[in-house]
C-alpha positions as CSV (number, residue, x, y, z in Angstrom):
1,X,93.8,-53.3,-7.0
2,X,95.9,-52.5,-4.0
3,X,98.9,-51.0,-6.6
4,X,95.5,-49.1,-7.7
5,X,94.7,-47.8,-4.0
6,X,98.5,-47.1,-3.8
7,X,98.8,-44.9,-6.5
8,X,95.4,-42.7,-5.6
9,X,96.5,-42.8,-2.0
10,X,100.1,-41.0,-3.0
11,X,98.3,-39.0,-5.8
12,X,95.8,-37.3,-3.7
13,X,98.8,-36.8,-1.2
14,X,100.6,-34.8,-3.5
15,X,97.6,-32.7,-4.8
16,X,96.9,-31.8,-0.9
17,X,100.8,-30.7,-0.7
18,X,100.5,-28.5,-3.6
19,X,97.5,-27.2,-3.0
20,X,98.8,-26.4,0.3
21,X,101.9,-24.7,-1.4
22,X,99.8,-23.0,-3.8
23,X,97.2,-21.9,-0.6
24,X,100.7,-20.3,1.2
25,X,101.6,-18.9,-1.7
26,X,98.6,-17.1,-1.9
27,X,97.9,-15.7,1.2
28,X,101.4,-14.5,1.9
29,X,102.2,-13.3,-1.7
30,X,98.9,-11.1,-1.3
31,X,100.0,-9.2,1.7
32,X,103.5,-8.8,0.8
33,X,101.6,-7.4,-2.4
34,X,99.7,-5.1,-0.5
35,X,102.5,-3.8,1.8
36,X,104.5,-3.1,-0.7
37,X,102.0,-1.2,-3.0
38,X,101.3,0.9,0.1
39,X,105.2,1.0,1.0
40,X,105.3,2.7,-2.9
41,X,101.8,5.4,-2.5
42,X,103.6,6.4,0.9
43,X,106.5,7.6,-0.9
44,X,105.3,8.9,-3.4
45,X,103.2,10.9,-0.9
46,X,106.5,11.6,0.7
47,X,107.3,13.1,-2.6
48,X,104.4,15.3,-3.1
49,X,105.1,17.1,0.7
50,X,109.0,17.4,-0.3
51,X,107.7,18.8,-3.2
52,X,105.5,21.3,-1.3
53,X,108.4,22.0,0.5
54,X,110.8,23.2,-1.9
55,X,107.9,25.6,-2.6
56,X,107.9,27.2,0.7
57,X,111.8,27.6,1.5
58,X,112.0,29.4,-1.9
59,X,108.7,31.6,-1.0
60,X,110.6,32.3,2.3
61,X,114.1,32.7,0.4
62,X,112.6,36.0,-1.5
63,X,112.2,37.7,1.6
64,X,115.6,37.3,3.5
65,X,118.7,38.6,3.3
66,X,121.1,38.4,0.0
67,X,123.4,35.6,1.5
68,X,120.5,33.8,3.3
69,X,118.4,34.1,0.3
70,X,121.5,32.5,-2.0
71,X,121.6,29.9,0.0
72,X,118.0,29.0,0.9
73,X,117.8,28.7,-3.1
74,X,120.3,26.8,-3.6
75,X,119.1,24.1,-0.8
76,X,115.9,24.1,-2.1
77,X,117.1,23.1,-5.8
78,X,119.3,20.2,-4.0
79,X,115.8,18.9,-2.4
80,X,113.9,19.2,-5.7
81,X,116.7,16.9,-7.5
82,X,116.5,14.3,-4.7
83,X,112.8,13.9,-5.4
84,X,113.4,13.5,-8.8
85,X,115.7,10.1,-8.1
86,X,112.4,9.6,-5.1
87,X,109.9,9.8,-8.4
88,X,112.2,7.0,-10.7
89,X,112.4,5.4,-7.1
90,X,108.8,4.9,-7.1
91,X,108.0,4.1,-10.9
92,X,110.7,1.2,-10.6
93,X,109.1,-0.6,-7.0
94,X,106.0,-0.9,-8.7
95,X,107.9,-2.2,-12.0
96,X,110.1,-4.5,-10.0
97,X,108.3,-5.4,-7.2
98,X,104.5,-4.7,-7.1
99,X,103.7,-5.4,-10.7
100,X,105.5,-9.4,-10.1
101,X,104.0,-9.8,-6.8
102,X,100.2,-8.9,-8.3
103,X,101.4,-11.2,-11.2
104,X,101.2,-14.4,-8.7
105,X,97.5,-14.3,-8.2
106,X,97.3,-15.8,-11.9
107,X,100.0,-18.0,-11.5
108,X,98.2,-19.3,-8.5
109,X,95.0,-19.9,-10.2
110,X,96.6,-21.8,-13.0
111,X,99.1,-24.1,-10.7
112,X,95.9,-24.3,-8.4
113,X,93.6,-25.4,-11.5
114,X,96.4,-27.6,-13.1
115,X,96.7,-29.9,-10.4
116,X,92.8,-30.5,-10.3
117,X,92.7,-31.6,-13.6
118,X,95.9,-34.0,-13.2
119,X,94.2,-35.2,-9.8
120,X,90.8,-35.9,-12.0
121,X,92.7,-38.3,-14.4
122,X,92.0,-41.9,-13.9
123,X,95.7,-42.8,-15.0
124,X,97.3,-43.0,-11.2
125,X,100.6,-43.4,-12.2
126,X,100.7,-41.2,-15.0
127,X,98.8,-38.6,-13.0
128,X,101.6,-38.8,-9.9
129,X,104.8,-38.2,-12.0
130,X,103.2,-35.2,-13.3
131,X,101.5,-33.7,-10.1
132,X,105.6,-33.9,-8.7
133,X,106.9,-32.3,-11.6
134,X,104.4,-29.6,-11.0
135,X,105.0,-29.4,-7.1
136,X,108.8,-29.4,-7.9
137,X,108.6,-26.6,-11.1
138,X,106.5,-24.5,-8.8
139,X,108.5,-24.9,-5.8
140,X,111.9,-23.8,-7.9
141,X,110.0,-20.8,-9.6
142,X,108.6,-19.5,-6.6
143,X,112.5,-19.1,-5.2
144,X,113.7,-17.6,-8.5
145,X,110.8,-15.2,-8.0
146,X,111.3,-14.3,-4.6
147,X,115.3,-13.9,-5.0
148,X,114.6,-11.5,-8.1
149,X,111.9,-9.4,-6.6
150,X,113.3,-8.8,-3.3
151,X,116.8,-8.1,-5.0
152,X,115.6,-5.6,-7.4
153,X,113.7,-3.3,-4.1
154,X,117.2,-4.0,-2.6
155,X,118.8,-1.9,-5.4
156,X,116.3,0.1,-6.4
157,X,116.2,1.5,-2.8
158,X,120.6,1.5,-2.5
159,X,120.6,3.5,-5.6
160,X,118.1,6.3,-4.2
161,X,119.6,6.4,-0.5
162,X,123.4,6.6,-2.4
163,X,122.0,9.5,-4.2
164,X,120.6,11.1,-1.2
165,X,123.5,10.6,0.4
166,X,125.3,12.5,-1.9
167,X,122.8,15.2,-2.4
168,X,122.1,16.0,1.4
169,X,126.0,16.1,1.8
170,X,125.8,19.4,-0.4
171,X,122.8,20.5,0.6
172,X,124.9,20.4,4.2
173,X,127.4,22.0,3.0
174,X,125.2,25.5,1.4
175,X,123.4,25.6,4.6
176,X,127.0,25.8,6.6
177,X,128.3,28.6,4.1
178,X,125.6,30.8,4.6
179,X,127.3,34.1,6.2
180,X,125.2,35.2,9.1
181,X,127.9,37.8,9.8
182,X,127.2,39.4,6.5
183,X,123.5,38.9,6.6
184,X,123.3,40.6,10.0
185,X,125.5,43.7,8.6
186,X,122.8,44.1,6.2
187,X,120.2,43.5,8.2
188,X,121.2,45.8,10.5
189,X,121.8,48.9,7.9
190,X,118.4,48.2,7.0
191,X,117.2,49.9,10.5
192,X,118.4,53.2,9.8
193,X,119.0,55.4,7.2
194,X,121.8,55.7,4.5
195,X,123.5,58.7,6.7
196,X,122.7,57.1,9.7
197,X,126.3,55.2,10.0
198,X,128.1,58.7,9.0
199,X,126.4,60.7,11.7
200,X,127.0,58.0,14.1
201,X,131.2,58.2,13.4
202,X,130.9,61.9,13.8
203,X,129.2,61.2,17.4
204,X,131.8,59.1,18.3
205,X,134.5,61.2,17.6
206,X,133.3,63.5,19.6
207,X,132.5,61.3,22.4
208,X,136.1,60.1,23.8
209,X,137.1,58.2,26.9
210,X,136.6,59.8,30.2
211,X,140.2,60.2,30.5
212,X,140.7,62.3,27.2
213,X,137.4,64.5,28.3
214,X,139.6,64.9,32.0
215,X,142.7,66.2,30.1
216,X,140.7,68.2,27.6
217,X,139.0,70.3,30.5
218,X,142.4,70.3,32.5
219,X,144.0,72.2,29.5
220,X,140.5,74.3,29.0
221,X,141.2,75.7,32.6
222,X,144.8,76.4,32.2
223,X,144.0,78.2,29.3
224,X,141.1,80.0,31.0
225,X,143.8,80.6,34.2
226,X,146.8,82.1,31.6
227,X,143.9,84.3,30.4
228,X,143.0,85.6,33.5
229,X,146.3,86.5,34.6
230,X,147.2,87.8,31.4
231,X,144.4,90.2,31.9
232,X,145.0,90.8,35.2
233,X,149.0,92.3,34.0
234,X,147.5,94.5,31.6
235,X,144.8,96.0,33.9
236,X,147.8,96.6,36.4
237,X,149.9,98.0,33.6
238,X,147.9,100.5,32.3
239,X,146.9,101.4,36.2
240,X,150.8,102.4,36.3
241,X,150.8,104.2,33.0
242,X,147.8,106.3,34.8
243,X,149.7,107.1,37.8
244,X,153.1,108.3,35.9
245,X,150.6,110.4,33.9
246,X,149.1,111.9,36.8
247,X,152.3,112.6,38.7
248,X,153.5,114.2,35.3
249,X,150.7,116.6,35.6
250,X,151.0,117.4,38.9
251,X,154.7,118.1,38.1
252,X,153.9,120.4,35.1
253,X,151.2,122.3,37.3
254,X,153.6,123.2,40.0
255,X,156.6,124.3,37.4
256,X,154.0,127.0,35.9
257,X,153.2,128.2,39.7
């Protein structure tokens, strides 16, 4: 009778102990079920707005400059093929990791039930050898499980963040060889018109430094000057060719007296 006592004594210890197991199993399972699956919506929400977002930087790309526009373009089809590895991202979390972690509510309810009906049978002995092998299989499951799950979000998320990695460094890379130089050359034509730049030369090359404008008027003046004096010589010339006419006259006049 006490061999009896004995065996239901360790018995009911070992359904408490799995039931305990199963209980923590439960509870924590559930909310690391929960985060995750919200983990997943959230980027897949994160997905949606990148998506939006390649939408806008091309609406904006049609209205800039050709260089600016190239390369706005070219960023924006780099983002859209990062959300593509985002969307296999969040199809294999809920594979890998949500879908197993939902899965242990069942398993729970069977361990949980299994061990009532091996606590209910009147075979003590019998009835303990089996309520540790259930314990013990449980126990080892549960770590394969865990290892598995949390290894597959492991590389599930290092194969997305790789391939960012390698997308955003050439998405870097067009958005350092866009030529704002060249942009702002067109950019700026675009303010006037086409004989605008033309007129502008012309305006230029009349308008010198103040020390070519100096030496132009100096030689204007010396020209003006040789002129003058010039004028002056023939005006005093043809005063003398006046005089020798009049005294030639006045000669002629008195010979006929």
């Amino acid at each position: 009778m006490m061999l009896l006592g004995r065996g239901l004594e360790a018995r009911d210890n070992q359904t408490r102990q799995i039931q305990d197991a199963v209980s923590n199993v439960e509870k924590h399972f559930g909310e690391l079920c929960q985060i995750f699956a919200g983990y997943v919506r959230k980027t897949a929400r994160l997905r949606d707005k990148a998506d939006l977002l390649v939408k806008e930087i091309n609406a904006y790309a049609a209205t800039e400059t050709p260089d600016l526009k190239a390369g706005l373009i070219k960023f924006a089809g780099e983002f859209s093929r990062l959300q593509d590895y985002r969307q296999a991202e969040v199809h294999r979390l809920e594979a890998k990791v949500v879908e197993p972690l939902k899965s242990y509510g069942t398993i729970v309810k069977l361990k949980r039930a299994e061990s009532e009906l091996q606590r209910a049978s009147l075979d003590a002995t019998r009835t303990t050898q089996q309520l540790e092998e259930t314990i013990d299989n449980f126990e080892k499951q549960k770590i394969k499980d865990i290892k598995t799950i949390f290894s597959e979000f492991i590389n599930i998320e290092m194969l997305f963040h790789g391939k960012a990695l390698e997308i955003y460094t050439d998405a870097y890379q067009i958005i350092q060889n866009i030529d704002e130089d060249k942009d702002l050359e067109v950019f700026r034509s675009s303010l006037y018109p086409p004989d605008y730049q033309s007129r502008l030369d012309i305006i230029r090359a009349k308008s010198r430094s103040p020390l070519l404008r100096t030496d132009s008027l100096k030689s204007s003046l010396r020209t003006v000057q040789i002129s003058s004096s010039m004028l002056r010589k023939n005006e005093d010339e043809e005063e003398e060719e006046d005089e020798e006419e009049e005294e030639e006259e006045l000669d002629a006049t008195k010979e006929v007296r």
